[in-house]
C-alpha positions as CSV (number, residue, x, y, z in Angstrom):
1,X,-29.4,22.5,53.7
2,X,-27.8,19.4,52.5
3,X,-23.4,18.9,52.9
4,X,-21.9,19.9,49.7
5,X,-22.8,16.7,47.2
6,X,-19.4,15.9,46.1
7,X,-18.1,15.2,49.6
8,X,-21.1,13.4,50.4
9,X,-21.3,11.2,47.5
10,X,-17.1,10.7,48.0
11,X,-18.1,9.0,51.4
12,X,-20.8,6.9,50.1
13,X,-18.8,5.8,48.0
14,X,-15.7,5.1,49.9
15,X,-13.4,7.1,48.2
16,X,-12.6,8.8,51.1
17,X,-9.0,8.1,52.8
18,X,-8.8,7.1,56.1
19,X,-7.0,10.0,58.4
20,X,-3.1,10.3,58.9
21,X,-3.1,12.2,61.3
22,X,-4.3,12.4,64.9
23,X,-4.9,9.6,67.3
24,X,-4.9,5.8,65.7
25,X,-8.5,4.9,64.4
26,X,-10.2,3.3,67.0
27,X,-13.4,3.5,64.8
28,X,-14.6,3.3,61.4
29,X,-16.8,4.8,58.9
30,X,-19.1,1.0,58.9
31,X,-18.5,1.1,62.8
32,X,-20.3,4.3,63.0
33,X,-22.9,4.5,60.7
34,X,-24.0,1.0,62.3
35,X,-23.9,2.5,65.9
36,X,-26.0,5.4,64.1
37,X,-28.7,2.8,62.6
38,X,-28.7,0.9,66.0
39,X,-29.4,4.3,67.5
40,X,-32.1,5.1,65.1
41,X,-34.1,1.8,64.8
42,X,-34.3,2.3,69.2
43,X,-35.3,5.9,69.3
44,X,-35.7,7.8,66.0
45,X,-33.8,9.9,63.9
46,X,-33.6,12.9,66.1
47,X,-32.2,10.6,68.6
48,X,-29.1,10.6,66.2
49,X,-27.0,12.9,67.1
50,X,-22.9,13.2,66.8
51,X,-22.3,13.3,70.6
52,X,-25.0,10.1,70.9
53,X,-23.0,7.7,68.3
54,X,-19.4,8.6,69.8
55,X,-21.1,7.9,73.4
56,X,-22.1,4.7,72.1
57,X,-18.7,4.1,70.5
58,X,-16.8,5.4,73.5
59,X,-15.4,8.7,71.4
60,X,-16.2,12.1,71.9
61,X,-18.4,13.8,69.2
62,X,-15.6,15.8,67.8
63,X,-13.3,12.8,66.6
64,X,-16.4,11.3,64.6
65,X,-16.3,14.3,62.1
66,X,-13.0,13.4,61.1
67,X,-14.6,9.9,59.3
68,X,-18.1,11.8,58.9
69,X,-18.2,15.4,57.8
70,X,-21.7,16.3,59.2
71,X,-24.9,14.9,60.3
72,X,-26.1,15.0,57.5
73,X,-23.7,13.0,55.4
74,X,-24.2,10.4,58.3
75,X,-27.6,10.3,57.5
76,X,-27.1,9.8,53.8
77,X,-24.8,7.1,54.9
78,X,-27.2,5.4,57.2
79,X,-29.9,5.7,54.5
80,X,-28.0,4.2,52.0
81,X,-26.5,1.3,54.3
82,X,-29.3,-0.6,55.1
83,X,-30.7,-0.5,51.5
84,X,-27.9,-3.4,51.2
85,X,-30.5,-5.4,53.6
86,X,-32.7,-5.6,50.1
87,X,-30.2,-7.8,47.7
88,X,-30.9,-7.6,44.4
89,X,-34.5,-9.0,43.2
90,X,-34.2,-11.0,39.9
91,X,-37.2,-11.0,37.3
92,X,-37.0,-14.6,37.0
93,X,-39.8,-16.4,34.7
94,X,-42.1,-13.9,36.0
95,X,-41.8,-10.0,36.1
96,X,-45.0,-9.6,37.9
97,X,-43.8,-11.6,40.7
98,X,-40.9,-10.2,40.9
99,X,-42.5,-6.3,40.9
100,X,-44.5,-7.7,43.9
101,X,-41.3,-9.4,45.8
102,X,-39.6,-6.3,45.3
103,X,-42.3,-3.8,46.6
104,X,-42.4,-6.2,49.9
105,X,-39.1,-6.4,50.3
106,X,-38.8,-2.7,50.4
107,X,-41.7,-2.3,52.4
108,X,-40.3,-4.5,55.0
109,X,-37.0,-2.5,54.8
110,X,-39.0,0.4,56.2
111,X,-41.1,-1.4,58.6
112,X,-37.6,-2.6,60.2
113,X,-36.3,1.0,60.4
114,X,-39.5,3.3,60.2
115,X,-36.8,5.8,60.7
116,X,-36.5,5.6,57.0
117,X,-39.6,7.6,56.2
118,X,-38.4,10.5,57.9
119,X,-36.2,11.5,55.6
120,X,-37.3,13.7,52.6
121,X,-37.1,11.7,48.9
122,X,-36.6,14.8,47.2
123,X,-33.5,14.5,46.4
124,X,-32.0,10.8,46.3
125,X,-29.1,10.1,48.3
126,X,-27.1,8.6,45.3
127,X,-25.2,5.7,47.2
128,X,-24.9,2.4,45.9
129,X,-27.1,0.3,47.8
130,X,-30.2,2.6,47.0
131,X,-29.2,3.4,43.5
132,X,-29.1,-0.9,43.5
133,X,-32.4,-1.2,44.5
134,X,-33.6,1.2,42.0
135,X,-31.5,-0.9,39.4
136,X,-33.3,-4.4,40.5
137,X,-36.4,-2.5,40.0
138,X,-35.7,-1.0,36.6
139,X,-34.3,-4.6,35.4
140,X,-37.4,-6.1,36.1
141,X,-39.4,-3.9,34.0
142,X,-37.1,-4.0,31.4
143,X,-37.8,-8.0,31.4
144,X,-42.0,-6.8,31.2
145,X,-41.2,-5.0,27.9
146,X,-43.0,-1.9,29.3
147,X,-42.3,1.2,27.1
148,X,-39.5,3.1,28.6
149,X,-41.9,6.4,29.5
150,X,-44.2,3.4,31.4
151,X,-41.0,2.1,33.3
152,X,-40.6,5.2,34.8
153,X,-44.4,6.0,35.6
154,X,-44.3,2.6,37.1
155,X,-41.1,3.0,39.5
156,X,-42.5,6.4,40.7
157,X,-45.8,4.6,41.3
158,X,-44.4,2.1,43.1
159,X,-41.7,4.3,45.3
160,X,-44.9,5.9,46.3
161,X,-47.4,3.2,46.8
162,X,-44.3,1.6,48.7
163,X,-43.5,4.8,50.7
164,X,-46.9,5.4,51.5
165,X,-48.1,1.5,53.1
166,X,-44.9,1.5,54.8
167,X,-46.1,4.4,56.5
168,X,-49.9,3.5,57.2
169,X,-48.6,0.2,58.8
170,X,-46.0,2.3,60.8
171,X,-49.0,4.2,62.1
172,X,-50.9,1.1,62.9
173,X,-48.2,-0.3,64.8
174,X,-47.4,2.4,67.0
175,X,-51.1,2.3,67.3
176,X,-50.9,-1.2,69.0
177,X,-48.0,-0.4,70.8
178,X,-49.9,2.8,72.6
179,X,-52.6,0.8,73.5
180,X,-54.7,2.3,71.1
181,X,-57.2,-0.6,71.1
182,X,-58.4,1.1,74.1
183,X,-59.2,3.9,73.0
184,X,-61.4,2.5,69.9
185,X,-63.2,0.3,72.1
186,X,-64.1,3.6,74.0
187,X,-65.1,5.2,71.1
188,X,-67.0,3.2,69.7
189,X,-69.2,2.7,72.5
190,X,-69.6,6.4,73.0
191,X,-70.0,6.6,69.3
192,X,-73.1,4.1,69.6
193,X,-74.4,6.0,72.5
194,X,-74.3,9.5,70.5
195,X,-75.5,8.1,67.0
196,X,-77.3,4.7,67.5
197,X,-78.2,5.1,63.9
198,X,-74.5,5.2,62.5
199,X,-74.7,1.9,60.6
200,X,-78.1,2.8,59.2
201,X,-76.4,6.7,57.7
202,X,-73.2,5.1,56.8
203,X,-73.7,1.9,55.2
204,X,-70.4,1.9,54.0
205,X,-68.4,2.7,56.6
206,X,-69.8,0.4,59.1
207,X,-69.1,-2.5,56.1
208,X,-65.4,-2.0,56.9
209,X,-65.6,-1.7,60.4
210,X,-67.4,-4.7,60.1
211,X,-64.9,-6.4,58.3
212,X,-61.9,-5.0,60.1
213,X,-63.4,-6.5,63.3
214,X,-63.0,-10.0,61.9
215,X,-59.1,-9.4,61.3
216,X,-58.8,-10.1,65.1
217,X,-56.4,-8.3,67.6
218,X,-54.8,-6.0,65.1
219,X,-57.3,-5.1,62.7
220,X,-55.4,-1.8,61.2
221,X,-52.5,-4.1,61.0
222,X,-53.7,-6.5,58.9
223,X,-56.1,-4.0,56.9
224,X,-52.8,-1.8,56.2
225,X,-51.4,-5.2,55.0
226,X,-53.9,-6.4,52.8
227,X,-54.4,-3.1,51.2
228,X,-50.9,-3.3,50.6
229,X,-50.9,-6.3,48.4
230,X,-54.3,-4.9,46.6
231,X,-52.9,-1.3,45.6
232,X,-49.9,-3.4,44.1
233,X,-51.8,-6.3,42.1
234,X,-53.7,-3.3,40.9
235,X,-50.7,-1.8,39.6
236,X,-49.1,-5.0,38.2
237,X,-52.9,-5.7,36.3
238,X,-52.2,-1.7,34.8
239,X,-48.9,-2.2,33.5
240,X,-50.0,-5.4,32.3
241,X,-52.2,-4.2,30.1
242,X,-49.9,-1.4,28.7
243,X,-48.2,-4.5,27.3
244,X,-51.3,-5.5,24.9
């Protein structure tokens, strides 16, 4: 169960005083939930722990609570920090550019710190950086002319479309980086071996695999990519047409 809200969001949002009593600072709210980050990008979020960050900032896991009331708040925080990485994504002359810089941009975000997908969307964190990015979004629909009902279809479609590539390339990275290729190239061998007909029974099937081989090294790489930028022209076609 998630820290009480209020304190939570009174972090986020810095209205939190800094202590006046105990030993002088020697670290800050920004120094910790970048140590945090640092620790998370490297190992993962259960590598986060209160006694890891004050190891990595030389305190012991006790003083930390006095700048971060739980975990969990430093998880919000750490969440909401590196949404800042995303700037703000104009509309420009052309909102449907600017829905597809936006959806890479975030996807990006959570390629740099798959750590990011970990975390349950249920309920939003409510900081500023992610309520921004939400903002950017909503601007550029607003600049589309999209019925307000359609804006909000369209941002939930695109938090999940977003969410959900983000997370197929994840897998298809860590993929690469387990030496996975080896493991298809065994398959598939055995796989010719026990059903010489596959091609023959599953047409379609051996179409992709066909045309995944010609991607090169990283075939689920670049097939996670391009279906990617596919499921969002798709969308950006859709809401275009909502328009007429």
């Amino acid at each position: 169960m998630r820290t009480d809200p209020a304190r939570a969001i009174a972090v986020l949002w810095g209205q939190v005083a800094s202590p006046r009593r105990g030993p002088r600072q020697a670290a800050s709210v920004e120094e910790i939930v970048a140590s945090a980050v640092g620790i998370a990008d490297a190992d993962g979020l259960e590598a986060v722990t209160m006694r890891a960050v004050g190891n990595e900032l030389g305190r012991t896991a006790m003083s930390l609570y006095t700048y971060v009331v739980s975990r969990d708040v430093l998880i919000d925080l750490m969440y909401d920090s590196v949404h800042a990485e995303l700037g703000e994504v104009r509309a420009g002359g052309d909102w449907r550019k600017a829905v597809a810089r936006w959806s890479g941009k975030l996807r990006d975000l959570y390629l740099q710190h798959p750590w990011l997908l970990e975390i349950q969307s249920a309920r939003p964190v409510l900081g500023p950086h992610e309520q921004q990015a939400l903002e950017s979004l909503l601007k550029i629909l607003a600049t589309a002319e999209l019925a307000f009902e359609d804006r909000q279809a369209a941002t939930s479609a695109l938090f999940s479309i977003v969410k959900g590539a983000a997370r197929q390339a994840a897998d298809a990275r860590a993929a690469i980086a387990k030496a996975d290729a080896e493991w298809w190239a065994a398959a598939g061998k055995a796989l010719a071996e026990a059903a010489p007909d596959f091609a023959e029974r599953f047409p379609e099937s051996a179409a992709i695999a066909t045309r995944q081989r010609e991607y090169g090294a990283q075939p689920w790489v670049t097939a996670a990519d391009q279906a990617f930028t596919r499921a969002i022209d798709l969308l950006i076609a859709g809401m275009d047409k909502l328009r007429d």
